[in-house]
Structures are given as C-alpha cells and as structure tokens.
C-alpha positions in Angstrom: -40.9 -55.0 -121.7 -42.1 -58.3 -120.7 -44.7 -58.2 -123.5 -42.5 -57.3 -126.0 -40.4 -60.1 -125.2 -43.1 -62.7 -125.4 -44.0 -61.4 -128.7 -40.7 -61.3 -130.2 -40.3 -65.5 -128.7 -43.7 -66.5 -129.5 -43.1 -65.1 -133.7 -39.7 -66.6 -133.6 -39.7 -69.8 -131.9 -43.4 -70.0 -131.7 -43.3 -70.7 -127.8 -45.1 -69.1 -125.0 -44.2 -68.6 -120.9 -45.4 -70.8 -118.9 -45.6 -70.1 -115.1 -43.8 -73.5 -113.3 -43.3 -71.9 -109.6 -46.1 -71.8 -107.2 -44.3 -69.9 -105.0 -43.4 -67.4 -107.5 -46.6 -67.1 -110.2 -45.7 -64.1 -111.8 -42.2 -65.4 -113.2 -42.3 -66.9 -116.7 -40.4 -69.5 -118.1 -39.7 -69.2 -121.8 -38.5 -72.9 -122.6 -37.8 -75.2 -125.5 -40.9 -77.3 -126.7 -38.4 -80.7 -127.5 -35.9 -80.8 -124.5 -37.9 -78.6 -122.4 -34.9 -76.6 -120.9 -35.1 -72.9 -120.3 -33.5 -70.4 -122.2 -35.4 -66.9 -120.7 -36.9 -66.4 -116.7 -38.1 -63.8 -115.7 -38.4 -62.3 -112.2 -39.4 -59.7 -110.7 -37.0 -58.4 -107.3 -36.0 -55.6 -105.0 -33.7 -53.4 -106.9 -31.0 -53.9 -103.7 -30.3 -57.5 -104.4 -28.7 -56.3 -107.9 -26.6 -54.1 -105.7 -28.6 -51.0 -106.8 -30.4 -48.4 -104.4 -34.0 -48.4 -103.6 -36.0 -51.5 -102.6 -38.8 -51.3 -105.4 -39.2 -54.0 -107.1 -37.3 -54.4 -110.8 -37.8 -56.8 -113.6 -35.0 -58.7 -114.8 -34.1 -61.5 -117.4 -32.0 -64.8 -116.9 -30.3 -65.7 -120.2 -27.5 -68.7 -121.0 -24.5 -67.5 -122.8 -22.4 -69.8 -124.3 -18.6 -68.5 -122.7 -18.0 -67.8 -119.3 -15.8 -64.9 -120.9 -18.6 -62.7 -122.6 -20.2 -63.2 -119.0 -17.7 -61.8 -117.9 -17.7 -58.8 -120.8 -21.4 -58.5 -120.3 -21.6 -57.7 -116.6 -19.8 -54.8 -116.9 -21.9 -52.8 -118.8 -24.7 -50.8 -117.3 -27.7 -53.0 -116.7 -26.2 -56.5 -116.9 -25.6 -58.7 -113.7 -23.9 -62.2 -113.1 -27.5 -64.4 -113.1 -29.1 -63.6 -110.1 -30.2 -66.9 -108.3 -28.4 -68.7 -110.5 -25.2 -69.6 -109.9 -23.8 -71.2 -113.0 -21.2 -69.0 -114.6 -23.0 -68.7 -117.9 -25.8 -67.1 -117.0 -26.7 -63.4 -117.0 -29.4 -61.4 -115.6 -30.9 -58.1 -117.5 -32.4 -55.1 -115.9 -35.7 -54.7 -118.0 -36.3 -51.3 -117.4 -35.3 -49.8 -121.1 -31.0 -49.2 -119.7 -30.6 -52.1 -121.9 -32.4 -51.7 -125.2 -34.8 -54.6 -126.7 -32.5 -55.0 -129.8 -29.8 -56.4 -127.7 -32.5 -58.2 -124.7 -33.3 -60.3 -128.3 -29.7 -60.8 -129.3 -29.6 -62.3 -126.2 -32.6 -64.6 -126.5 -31.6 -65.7 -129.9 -27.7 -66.5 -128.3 -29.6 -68.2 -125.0 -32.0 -70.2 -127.0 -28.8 -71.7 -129.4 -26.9 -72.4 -126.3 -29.9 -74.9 -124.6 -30.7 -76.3 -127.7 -31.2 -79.8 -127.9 -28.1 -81.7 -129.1 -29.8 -82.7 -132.5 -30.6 -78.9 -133.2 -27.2 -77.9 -132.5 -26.1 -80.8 -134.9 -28.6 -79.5 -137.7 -27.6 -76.3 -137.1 -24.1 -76.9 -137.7 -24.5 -79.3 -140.5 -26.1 -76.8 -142.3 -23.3 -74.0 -141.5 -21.2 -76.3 -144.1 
C-alpha cells in the first residue's frame, strides 16, 4: 500500500517521502515543499499498540483532519484510530492493510494536505472558491 500512496502524492502534489528519523528509517514523511509541514507519516508498529491482537508488525498512516468532530466520526469505523504517537486531536492513524480501501486512504491525503497548507494556499484556494 505504501507504494501506491507515494504514487498517488508524487502525480498529485508532485512530492516524494523523505526519511527525517534516524531512529526510525523506514517511516516516510510526505510533506509540503513551501512550509515544509507534514501532511502523511507512515510507521510501521506492533498491531497491540492499536489495541488489536497479535504483535506483528502493521503499517499505518498519520493524516490531519480539519475538525476534531470527523475525528471523532472516523475512529469508529473499522481500521481508523485516534493518531497513534500523536497526540493532537486532529490527527488519525489508518491501518494500511486493505480494511480501509485506497479510495478513501487518498480522500484522506487530499483533506490532510488542505488542512497543513500554507496560509497563502489556503487564501488562493479560497479566493478562487468565489
């Protein structure tokens, strides 16, 4: 799933992961290229820190929604989770193991990458909205 999520970023937003942690190498960082903030990370943990049984590991996906409400929505269906490691309120973690299909993993790209947009793209975006 992983590569089909680069894929989808890299033709829409034309960015690619980068690998920040040194500690953690294999979790990407999908971020913007002006403001440089994250809007995707992806980790790889045991499956009982989500709360589900087994201890094999499990990739998931860390996305910004913009209201603590849909969080709240979100979490409830199968393969959604309050953002692990994170401990804002508006982010979410995904289970990347095909429970939640890609269509919606990308809905929620496209909704975390508006959310950390820079002030002057939200502006734009807005303006031209009217």
């Amino acid at each position: 799933m992983r590569e089909e999520i680069f894929q989808y970023v890299k033709k829409k937003y034309k960015v690619e992961s980068d690998y920040p942690f040194s500690t953690a190498p294999t979790y990407p960082v999908l971020r913007h290229k002006d403001n440089r903030k994250w809007f995707v990370l992806i980790m790889d943990i045991p499956r009982e820190k989500l709360g589900l049984e087994g201890s094999e590991h499990v990739d998931i996906m860390n996305v910004k929604l913009g209201d603590p409400m849909l969080v709240d929505m979100i979490v409830r269906q199968p393969g959604y989770f309050y953002g692990y490691h994170i401990t804002r309120s508006n982010w979410i973690s995904i289970l990347l193991d095909g429970t939640v299909p890609l269509e919606e993993i990308c809905r929620w790209i496209d909704e975390s990458y508006a959310v950390t947009a820079s002030r002057k793209k939200k502006e734009k975006k807005q303006k031209t909205r009217e």
